[in-house]
N, C-alpha and C positions, 0 to 999 in steps of 0.2 A: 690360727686363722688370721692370717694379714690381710689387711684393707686393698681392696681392688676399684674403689669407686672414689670419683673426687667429686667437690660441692656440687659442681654442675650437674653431672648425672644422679647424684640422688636427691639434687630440687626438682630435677625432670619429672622422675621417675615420682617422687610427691605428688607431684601436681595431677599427672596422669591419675595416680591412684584415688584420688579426693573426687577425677572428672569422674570417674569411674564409679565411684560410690555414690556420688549424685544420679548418675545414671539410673543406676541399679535402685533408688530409695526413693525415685521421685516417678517409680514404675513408666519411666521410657525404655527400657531396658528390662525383659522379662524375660520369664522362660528358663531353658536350660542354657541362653545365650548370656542373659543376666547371672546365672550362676556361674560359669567357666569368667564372665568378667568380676566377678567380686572375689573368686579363686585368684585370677590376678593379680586384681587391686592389690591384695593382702601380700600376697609375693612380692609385687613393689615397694610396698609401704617398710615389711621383715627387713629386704635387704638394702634399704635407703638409711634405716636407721642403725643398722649393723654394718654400714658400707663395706659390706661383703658379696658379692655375686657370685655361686657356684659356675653357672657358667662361664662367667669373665676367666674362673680359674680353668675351665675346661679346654677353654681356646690361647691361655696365657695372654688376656687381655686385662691391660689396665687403665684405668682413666686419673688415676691417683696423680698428683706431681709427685717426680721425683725428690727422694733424700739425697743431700748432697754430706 
């Protein structure tokens, strides 16, 4: 599994998931809408820290810099 994601897009992808969790834990956000967002949160958070994105490999996208 090679890295597809560079700093920028997995501080994004952080950030997003923390608004998210606040969301979801500060009961603005409830429901079955609240849960499909903490499903995500978590997906962002997995592959922020793994800078791995299954998708990014689906489409052959990378955000990583190049090795030279």
């Amino acid at each position: 599994m090679t890295k597809n994601m560079g700093n920028a897009d997995r501080i994004i992808r952080s950030i997003i998931a923390l608004i998210a969790a606040y969301l979801y834990f500060a009961g603005i956000v409830t429901g079955a809408p609240g849960i499909v967002l903490i499903i995500v949160a978590v997906v962002f958070l997995l592959t922020s820290l793994v800078s791995f994105c299954p998708l990014y490999a689906l489409v052959g996208l990378k955000t990583c810099p190049v090795k030279k």
